[in-house]
C-alpha positions in Angstrom: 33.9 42.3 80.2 37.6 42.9 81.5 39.5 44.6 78.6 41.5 41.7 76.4 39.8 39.0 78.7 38.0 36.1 76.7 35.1 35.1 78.6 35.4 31.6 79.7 31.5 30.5 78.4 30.2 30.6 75.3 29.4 33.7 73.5 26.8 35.4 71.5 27.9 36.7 67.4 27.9 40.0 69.5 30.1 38.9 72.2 32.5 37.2 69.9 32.8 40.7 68.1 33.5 42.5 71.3 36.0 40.3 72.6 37.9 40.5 69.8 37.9 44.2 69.3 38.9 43.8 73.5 41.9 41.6 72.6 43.0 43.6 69.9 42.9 46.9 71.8 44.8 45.0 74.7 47.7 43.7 72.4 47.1 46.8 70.1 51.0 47.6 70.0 52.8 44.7 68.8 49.6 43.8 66.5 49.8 47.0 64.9 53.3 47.4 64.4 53.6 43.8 62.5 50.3 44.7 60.2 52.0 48.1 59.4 54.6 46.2 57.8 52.7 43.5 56.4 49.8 45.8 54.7 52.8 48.1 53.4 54.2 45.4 51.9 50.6 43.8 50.1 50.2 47.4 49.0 53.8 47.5 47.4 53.1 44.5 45.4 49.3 44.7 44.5 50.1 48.6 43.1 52.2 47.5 39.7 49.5 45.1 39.0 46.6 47.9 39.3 48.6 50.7 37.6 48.3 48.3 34.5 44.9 46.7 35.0 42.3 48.7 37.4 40.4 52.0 36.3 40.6 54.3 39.2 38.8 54.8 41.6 36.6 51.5 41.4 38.8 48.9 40.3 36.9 48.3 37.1 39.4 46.5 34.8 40.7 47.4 31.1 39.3 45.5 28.4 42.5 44.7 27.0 44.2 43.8 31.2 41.0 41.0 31.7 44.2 38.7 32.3 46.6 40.7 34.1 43.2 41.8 36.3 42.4 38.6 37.6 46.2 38.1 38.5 46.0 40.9 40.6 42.6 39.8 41.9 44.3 36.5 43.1 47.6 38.1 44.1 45.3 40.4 46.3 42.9 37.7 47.9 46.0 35.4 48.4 48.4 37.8 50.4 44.9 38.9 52.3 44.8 35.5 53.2 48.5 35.2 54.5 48.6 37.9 56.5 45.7 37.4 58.4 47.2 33.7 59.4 50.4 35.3 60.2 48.8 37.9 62.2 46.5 34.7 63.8 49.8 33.4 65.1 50.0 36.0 67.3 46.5 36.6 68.4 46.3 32.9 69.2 49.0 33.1 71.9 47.4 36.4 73.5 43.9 34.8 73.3 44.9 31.3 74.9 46.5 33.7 77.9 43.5 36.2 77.9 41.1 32.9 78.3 43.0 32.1 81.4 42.5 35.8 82.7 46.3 36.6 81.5 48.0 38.7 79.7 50.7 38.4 77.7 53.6 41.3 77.6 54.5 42.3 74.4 58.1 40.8 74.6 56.2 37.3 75.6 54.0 37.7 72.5 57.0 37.9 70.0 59.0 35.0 72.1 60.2 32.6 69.8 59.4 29.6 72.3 56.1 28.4 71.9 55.3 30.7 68.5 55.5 27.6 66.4 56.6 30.4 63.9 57.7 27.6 60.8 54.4 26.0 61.2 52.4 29.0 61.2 54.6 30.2 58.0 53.8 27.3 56.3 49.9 27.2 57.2 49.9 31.2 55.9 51.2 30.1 52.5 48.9 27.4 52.2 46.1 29.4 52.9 47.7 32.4 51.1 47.9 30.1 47.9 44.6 28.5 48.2 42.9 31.7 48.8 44.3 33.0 45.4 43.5 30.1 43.5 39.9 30.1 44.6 39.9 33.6 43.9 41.0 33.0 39.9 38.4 30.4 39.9 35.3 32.9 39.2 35.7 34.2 42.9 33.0 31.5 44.2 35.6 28.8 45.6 37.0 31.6 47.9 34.0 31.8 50.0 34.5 27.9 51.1 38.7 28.2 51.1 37.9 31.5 53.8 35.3 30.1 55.8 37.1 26.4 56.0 40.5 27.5 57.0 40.6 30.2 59.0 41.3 28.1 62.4 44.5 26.4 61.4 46.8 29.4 63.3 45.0 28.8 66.6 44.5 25.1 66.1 48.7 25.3 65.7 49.3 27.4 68.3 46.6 26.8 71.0 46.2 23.1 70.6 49.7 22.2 69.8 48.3 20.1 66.8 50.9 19.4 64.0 50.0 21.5 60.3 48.0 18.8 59.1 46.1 17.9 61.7 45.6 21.9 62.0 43.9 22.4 59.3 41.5 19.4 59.4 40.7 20.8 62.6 40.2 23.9 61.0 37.7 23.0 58.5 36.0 20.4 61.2 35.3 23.3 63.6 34.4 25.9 61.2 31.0 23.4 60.1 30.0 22.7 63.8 26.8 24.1 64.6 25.4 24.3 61.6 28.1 26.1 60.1 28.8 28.6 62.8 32.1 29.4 63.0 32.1 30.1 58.9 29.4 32.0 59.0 30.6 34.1 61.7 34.4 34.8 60.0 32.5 35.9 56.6 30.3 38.2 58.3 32.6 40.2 59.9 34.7 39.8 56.7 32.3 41.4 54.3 31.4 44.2 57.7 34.8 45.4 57.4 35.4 44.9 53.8 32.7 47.5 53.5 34.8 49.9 55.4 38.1 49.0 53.7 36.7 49.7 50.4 34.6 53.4 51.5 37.9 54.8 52.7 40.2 53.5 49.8 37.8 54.8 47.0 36.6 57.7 49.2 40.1 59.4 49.3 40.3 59.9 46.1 37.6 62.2 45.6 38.4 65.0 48.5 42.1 64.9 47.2 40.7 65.8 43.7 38.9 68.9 45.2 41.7 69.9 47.1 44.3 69.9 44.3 41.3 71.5 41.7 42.5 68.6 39.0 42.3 65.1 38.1 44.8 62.5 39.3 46.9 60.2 37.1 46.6 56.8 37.3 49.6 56.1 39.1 48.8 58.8 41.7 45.3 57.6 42.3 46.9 54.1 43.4 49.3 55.4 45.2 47.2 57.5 47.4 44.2 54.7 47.6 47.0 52.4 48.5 48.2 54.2 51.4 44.8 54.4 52.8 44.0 50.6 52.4 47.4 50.2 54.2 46.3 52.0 56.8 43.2 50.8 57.1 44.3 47.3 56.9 47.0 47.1 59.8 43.6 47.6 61.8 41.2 45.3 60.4 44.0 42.6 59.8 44.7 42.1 63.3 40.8 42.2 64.2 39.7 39.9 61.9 43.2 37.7 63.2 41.9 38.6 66.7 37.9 37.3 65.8 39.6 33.8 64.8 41.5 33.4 67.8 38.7 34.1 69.9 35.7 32.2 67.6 38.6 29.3 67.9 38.1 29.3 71.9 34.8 29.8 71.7 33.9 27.0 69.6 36.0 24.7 71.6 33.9 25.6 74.5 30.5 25.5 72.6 31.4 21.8 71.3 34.2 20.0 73.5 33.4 21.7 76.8 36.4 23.5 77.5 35.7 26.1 79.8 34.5 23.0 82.1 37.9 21.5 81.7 39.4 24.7 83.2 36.8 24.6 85.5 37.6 21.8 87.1 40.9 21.7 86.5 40.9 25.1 88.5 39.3 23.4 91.4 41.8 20.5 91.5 44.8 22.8 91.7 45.9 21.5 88.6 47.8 23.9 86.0 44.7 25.2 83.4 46.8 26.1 80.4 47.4 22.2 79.8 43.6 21.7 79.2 44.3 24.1 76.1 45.9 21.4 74.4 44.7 19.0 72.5 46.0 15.3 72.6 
């Protein structure tokens, strides 16, 4: 596979994984340097709440913080949720270019024709809010809000589809093929969950040793929260990159568009319009 190209057939779970990792790498630069900021900022807000509520260094919550715990539980599944569909703007645009054997310069990824930047604002915070809510429900709604609506940023920005049509798309492709596309975006969100979680609590422990004493609280946060920042303005844009591509991929699976391109290749007729979706 061409580095950053998205292969114009179907794809295997292991394909799909590749070619997003591929994209990423390719648009690595501008990706990264938006989830920098956007992980910072999650970390900024989420580390009040877990000075006040969480038991380093495995989250277990104070009997007398059950309430203040699960806010922070929300607040953290909700911007999760937010920045991944902001990130998913992006992706989308170097995907839909990748598809076509393009690639996108970094300036043309941040261009603000074409982004559909309010729309994909507004789809983040929906998803953002949802996310959160399901979250405070008992955790089990969350599974169905993350699975549903993970397609709305390329539906916007691939298919050209208004925000509600966007996310019924979302939700309409993410059950095709006997659930596919869901069961694909929470499997590589609890993959990389795994490592998100191993390297925030696992710093914790070697800094002990080094300094010879126990942390504070606040330290402990502080420290696990720079690592899940770091770690996050990686798997962010992956995860982004995974739904951009799963997105394409499903479209091909279901409505045949790599033949569209095919032929519309063959007739000298501009591919990129069979991207959209009338």
């Amino acid at each position: 596979m061409q580095a950053g190209t998205v292969p114009l057939r179907p794809l295997t779970v292991g394909e799909l994984l590749d070619a997003a990792v591929a994209l990423f790498r390719t648009n690595a630069r501008p990706l990264l340097l938006v989830a920098v900021l956007l992980a910072a900022a999650e970390q900024a807000l989420l580390y009040p709440l877990r000075i006040d509520t969480a038991k380093p260094p495995y989250m277990v919550p104070y009997d007398d913080a059950l309430d203040w715990y699960w806010v922070m539980i929300g607040v953290g599944f909700a911007t999760e949720a937010l920045i991944i569909t902001l990130l998913g703007g992006l992706t989308a645009r170097a995907a839909g270019s990748a598809l076509l054997g393009e690639r996108l310069p970094p300036r043309a990824l941040f261009a603000p024709r074409g982004s559909r930047l309010g729309w994909v604002l507004a789809v983040a915070v929906f998803f953002g809010l949802t996310a959160g809510v399901a979250a405070l429900a008992c955790f089990a709604p969350w599974f169905v809000v993350y699975a549903l609506i993970g397609f709305a940023a390329p539906a916007l920005v691939i298919d050209r589809v208004n925000p509600f049509r966007a996310v019924g798309r979302s939700v309409a492709m993410s059950v095709r093929v006997g659930l596919r596309g869901a069961g694909v975006r929470l499997l590589a969100y609890f993959g990389w969950a795994t490592v998100r979680l191993a390297l925030g609590f696992g710093t914790i422990g070697p800094l002990e040793l080094l300094t010879g004493s126990a942390l504070d609280n606040a330290t402990v946060w502080l420290v696990a929260g720079f690592a899940w920042t770091v770690v996050n303005a990686v798997v962010y844009p992956i995860l982004a990159s995974l739904d951009a591509v799963l997105h394409l991929e499903t479209r091909m699976r279901t409505e045949g568009l790599d033949i569209a391109i095919g032929r519309a290749r063959a007739t000298g007729r501009p591919p990129a319009a069979e991207l959209v979706v009338t």
